[in-house]
C-alpha positions as a printed Julia matrix, in Angstrom:
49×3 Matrix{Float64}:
 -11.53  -4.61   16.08
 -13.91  -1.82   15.49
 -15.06  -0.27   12.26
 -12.87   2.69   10.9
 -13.17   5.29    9.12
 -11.35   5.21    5.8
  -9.48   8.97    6.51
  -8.58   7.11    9.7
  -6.19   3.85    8.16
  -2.61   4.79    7.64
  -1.62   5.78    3.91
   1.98   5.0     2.55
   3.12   6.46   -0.86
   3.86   4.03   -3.57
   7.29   4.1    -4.27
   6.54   3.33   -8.15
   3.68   5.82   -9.13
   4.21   8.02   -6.43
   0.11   8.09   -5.29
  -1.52   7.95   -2.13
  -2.8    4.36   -0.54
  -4.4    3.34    2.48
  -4.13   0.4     4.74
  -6.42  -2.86    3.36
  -7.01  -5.75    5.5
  -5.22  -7.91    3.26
  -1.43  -6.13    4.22
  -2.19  -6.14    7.91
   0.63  -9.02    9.09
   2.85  -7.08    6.36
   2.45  -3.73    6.11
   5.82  -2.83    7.39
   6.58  -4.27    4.15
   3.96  -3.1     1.6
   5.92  -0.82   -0.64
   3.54  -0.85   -3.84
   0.02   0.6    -4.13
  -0.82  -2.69   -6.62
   0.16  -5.94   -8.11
   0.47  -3.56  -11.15
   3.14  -0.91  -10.19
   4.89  -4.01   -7.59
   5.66  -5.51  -11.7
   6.7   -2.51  -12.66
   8.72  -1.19   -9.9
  10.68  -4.61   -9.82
  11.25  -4.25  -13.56
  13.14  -1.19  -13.32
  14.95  -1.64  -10.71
């Protein structure tokens, strides 16, 4: 895979804090998935829920 620019990766708002994220290598067999923007707000969002 080639190199991309950041502005080019998909973003997804976090459904806890409500901000802006983009695409890491890390989420790429899950991203369907990837709700949270961090480990941090994942806690959280769980919490209250």
């Amino acid at each position: 895979m080639k190199m991309r620019k950041k502005s080019d990766l998909p973003t997804k708002v976090c459904a806890h804090c409500g901000l802006p994220f983009t695409w890491r290598k890390k989420w790429e067999r899950d991203w369907d998935h990837v709700k949270f923007c961090s480990d941090r707000c994942r806690r959280a969002g769980k919490a209250a829920a």
